[in-house]
C-alpha positions as a printed NumPy array, in Angstrom:
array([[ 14.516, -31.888,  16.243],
       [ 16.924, -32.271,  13.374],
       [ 14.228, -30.847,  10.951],
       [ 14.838, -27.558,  13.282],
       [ 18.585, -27.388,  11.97 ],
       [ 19.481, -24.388,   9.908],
       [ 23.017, -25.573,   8.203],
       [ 24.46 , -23.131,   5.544],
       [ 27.307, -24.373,   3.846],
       [ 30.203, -22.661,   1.705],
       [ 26.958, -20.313,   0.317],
       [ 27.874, -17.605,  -2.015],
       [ 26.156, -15.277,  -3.823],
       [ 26.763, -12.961,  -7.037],
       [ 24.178, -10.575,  -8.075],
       [ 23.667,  -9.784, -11.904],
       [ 25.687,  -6.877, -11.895],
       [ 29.022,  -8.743, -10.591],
       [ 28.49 ,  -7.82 ,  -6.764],
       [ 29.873, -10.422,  -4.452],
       [ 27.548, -10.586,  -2.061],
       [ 28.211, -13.509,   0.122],
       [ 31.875, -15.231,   0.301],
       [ 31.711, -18.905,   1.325],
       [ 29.398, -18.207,   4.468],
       [ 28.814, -21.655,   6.593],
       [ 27.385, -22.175,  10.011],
       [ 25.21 , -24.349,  11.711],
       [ 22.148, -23.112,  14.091],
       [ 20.262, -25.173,  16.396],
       [ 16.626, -25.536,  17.048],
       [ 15.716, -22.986,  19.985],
       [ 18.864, -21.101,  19.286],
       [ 18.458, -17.04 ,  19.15 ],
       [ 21.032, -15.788,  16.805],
       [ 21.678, -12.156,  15.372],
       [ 23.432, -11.762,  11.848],
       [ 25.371,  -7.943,  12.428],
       [ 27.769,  -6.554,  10.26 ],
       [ 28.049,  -3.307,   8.728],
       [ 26.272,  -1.819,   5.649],
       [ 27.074,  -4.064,   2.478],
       [ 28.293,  -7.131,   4.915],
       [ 25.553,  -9.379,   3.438],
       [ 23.15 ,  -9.705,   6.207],
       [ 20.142,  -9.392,   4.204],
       [ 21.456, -11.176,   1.313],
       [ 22.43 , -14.028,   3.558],
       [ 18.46 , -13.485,   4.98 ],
       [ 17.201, -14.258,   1.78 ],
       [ 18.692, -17.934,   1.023],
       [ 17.355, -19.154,   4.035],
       [ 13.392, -19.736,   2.844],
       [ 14.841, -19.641,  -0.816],
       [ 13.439, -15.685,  -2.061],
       [ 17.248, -16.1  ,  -3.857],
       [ 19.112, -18.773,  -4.897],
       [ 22.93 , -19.314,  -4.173],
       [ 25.492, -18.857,  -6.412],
       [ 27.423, -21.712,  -4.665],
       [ 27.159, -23.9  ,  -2.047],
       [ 23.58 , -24.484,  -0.235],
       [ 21.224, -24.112,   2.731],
       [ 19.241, -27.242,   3.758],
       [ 16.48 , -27.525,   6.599],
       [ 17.384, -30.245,   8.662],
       [ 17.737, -32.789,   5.772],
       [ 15.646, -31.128,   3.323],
       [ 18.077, -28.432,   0.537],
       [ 16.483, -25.447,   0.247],
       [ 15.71 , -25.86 ,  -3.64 ],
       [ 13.093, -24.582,  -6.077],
       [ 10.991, -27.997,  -5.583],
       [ 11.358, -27.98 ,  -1.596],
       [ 10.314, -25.014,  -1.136],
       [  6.443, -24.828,  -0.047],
       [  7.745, -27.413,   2.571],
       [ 10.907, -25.203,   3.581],
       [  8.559, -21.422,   3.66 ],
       [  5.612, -23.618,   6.367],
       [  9.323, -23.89 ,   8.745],
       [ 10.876, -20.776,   8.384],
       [  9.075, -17.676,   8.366],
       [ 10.358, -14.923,   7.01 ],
       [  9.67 , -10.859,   8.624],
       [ 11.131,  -8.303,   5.917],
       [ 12.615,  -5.446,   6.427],
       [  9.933,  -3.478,   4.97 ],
       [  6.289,  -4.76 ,   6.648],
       [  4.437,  -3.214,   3.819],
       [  5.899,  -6.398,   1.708],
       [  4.11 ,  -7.911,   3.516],
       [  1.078,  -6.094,   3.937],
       [ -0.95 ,  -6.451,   0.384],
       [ -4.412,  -7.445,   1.181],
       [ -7.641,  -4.89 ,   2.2  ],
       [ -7.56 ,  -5.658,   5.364],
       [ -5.283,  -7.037,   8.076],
       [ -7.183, -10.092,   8.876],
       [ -7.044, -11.343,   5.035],
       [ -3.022, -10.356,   5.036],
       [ -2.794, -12.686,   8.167],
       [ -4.822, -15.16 ,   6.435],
       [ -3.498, -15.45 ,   3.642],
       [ -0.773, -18.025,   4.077],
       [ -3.124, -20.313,   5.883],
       [ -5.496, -20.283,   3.363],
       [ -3.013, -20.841,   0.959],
       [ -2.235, -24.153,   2.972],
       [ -5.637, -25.469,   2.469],
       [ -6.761, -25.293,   5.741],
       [-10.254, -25.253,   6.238],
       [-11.745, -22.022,   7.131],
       [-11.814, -22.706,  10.587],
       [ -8.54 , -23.414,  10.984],
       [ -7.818, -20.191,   9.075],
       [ -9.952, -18.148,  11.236],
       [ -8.479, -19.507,  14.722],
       [ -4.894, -19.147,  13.334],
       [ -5.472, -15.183,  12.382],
       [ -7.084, -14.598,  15.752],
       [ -4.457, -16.239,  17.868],
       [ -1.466, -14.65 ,  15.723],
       [ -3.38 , -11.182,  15.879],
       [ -3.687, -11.601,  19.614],
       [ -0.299, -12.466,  20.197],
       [  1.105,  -9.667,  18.618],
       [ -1.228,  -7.368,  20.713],
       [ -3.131,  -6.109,  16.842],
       [ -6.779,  -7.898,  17.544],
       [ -8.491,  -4.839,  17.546],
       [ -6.692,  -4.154,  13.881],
       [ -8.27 ,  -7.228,  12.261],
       [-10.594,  -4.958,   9.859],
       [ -8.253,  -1.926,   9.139],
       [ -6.541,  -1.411,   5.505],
       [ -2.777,  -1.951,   6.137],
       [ -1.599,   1.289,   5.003],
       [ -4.078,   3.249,   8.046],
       [ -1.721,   1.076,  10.76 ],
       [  1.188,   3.357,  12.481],
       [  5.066,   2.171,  11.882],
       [  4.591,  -0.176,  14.41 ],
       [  1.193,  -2.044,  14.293],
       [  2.656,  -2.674,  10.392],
       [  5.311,  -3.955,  12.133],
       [  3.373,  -6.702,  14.52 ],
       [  1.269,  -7.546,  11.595],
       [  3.676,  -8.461,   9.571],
       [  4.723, -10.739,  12.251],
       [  1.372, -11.76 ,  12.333],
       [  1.45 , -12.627,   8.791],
       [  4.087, -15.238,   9.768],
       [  3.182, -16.474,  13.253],
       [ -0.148, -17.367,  11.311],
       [  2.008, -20.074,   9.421],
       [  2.978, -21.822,  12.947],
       [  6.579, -21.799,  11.574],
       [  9.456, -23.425,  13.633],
       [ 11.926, -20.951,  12.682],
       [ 11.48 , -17.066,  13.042],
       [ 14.034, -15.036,  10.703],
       [ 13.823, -11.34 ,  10.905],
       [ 15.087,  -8.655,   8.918],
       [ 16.059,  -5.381,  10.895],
       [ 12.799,  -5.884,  12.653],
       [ 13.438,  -2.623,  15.152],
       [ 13.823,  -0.44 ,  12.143],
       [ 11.374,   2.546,  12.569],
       [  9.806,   1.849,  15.862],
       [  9.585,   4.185,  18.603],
       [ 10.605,   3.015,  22.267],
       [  7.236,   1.866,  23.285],
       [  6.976,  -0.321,  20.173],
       [ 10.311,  -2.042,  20.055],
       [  9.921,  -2.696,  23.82 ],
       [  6.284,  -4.259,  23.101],
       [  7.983,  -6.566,  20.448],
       [ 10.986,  -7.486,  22.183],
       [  8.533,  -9.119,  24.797],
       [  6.76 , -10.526,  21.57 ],
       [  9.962, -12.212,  20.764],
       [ 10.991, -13.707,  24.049],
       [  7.807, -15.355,  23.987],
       [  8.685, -17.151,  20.811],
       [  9.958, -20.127,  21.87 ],
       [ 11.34 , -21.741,  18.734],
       [ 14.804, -20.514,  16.894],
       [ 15.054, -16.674,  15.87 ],
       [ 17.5  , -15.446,  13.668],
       [ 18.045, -11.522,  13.623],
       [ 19.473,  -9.226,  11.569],
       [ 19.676,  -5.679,  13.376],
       [ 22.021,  -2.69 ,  13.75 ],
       [ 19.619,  -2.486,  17.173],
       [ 22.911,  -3.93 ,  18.989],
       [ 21.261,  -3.282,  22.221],
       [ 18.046,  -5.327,  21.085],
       [ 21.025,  -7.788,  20.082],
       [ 22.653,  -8.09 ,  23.489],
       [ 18.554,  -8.466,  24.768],
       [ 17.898, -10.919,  22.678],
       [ 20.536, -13.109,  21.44 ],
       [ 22.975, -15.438,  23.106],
       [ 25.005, -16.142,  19.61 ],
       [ 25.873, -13.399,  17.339],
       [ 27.485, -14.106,  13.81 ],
       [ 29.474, -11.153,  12.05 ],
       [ 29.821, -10.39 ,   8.719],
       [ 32.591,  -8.671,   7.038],
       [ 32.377,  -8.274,   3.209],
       [ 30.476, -11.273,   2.514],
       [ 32.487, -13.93 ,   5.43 ],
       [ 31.85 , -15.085,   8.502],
       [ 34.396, -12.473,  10.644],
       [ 33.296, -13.939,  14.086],
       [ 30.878, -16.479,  15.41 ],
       [ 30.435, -16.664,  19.234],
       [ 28.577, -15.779,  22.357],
       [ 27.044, -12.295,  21.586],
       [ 28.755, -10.855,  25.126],
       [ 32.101, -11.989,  23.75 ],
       [ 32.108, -10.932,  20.422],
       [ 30.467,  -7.287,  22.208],
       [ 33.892,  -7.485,  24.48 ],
       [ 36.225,  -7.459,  20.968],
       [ 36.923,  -3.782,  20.466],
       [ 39.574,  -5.086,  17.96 ],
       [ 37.073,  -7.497,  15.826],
       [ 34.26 ,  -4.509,  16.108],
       [ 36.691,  -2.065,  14.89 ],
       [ 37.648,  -4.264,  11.981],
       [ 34.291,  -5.209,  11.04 ],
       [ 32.958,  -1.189,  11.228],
       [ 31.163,  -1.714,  14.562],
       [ 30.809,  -0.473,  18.239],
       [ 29.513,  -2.174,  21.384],
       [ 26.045,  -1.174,  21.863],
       [ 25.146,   1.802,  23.929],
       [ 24.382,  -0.345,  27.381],
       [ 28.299,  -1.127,  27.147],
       [ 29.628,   1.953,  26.264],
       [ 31.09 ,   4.26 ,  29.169],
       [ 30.026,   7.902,  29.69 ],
       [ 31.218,  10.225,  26.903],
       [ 32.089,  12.733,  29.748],
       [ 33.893,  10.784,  32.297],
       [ 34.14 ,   7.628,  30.529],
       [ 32.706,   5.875,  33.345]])
């Protein structure tokens, strides 16, 4: 499974404007690892997101796929691995109708229409959104954009699953439907999130960022058990380990 490796080494990135936005980041994740990227505001989380399928190019150092650099002529063969989920589902969301957005990357693929068809139904089923096929995108609630999006991706069969804050806007019932979606997805999943309960759910391995570095890399109940490191890095243990504001049980 050494195609399955994510391997980010020494990356940096300066936007136009002189911002710093990554600092020499390197790690190595493992195929059927689930790993959350936390930090706070400005850390470089999404940034850091954005190398991994190649939307930006580094500054410095590099990202490969297993063997394969993620480079400007690699990268059809990097995007059918890792899927990317944005931040913002309606990025995603472009066609008339859900079933074409779900399509679309498989029939970009070539797939024969068959193919396509049975790939949209069993991503659309999986995220619970079958009965969505035929809507226009922007008549779906916060959260059906939200499992379509995923849709969009799971449609692609990728081996890697990279999402952006993807608990952003949902109410309870929604984020509990897709943290179920989620443990079903048996691959490697790499989450950004200021959810750190969804975190603590989800993710064995959490990596923090402070100001563009790698502040802490460990198992997600340890680094949640660093008051110190969380302090430093503007962050508090999520709400399910937190005592009572009252008695401070």
């Amino acid at each position: 499974m050494s195609h399955h490796i994510v391997e980010v080494r020494d990356l940096r990135h300066t936007y136009p404007d002189g911002t710093e936005a990554l600092r020499g980041i390197t790690f190595k994740i493992h195929h059927g690892e689930s790993v959350a990227v936390i930090g706070a505001n400005g850390a470089g989380k999404s940034t850091l997101l954005l190398h991994l399928n190649g939307y930006l190019a580094p500054s410095g150092g590099e990202v490969r796929i297993g063997d394969t650099p993620v480079v400007r002529t690699t990268l059809p063969e990097v995007r059918r691995t890792v899927g990317m989920v944005f931040q913002d589902p309606d990025d995603q969301l472009f066609m008339p109708t859900v079933f074409d957005d779900v399509a679309f990357g498989p029939q970009n693929l070539g797939l024969p229409p068959e193919e396509v068809e049975r790939r949209v139904i069993d991503a659309l089923e999986r995220v619970g959104c079958a009965h969505l096929r035929d809507k226009p995108p922007y008549r779906l609630s916060g959260g059906e954009k939200r499992r379509a999006a995923i849709a969009t991706v799971l449609s692609m069969s990728p081996d890697i699953l990279v999402l952006d804050e993807p608990t952003t806007g949902l109410d309870p019932y929604a984020r509990r439907q897709l943290m179920g979606l989620l443990r079903e997805f048996r691959h490697t999943k790499i989450v950004t999130s200021h959810d750190l309960d969804m975190v603590m759910e989800l993710c064995e391995r959490t990596i923090v960022l402070r100001e563009g570095r790698v502040a802490a890399d460990g198992p997600t109940r340890e680094i949640f058990g660093n008051d110190e490191l969380l302090a430093a890095c503007r962050l508090e243990r999520p709400l399910s380990l937190q005592g009572c504001p009252v008695c401070g049980r």
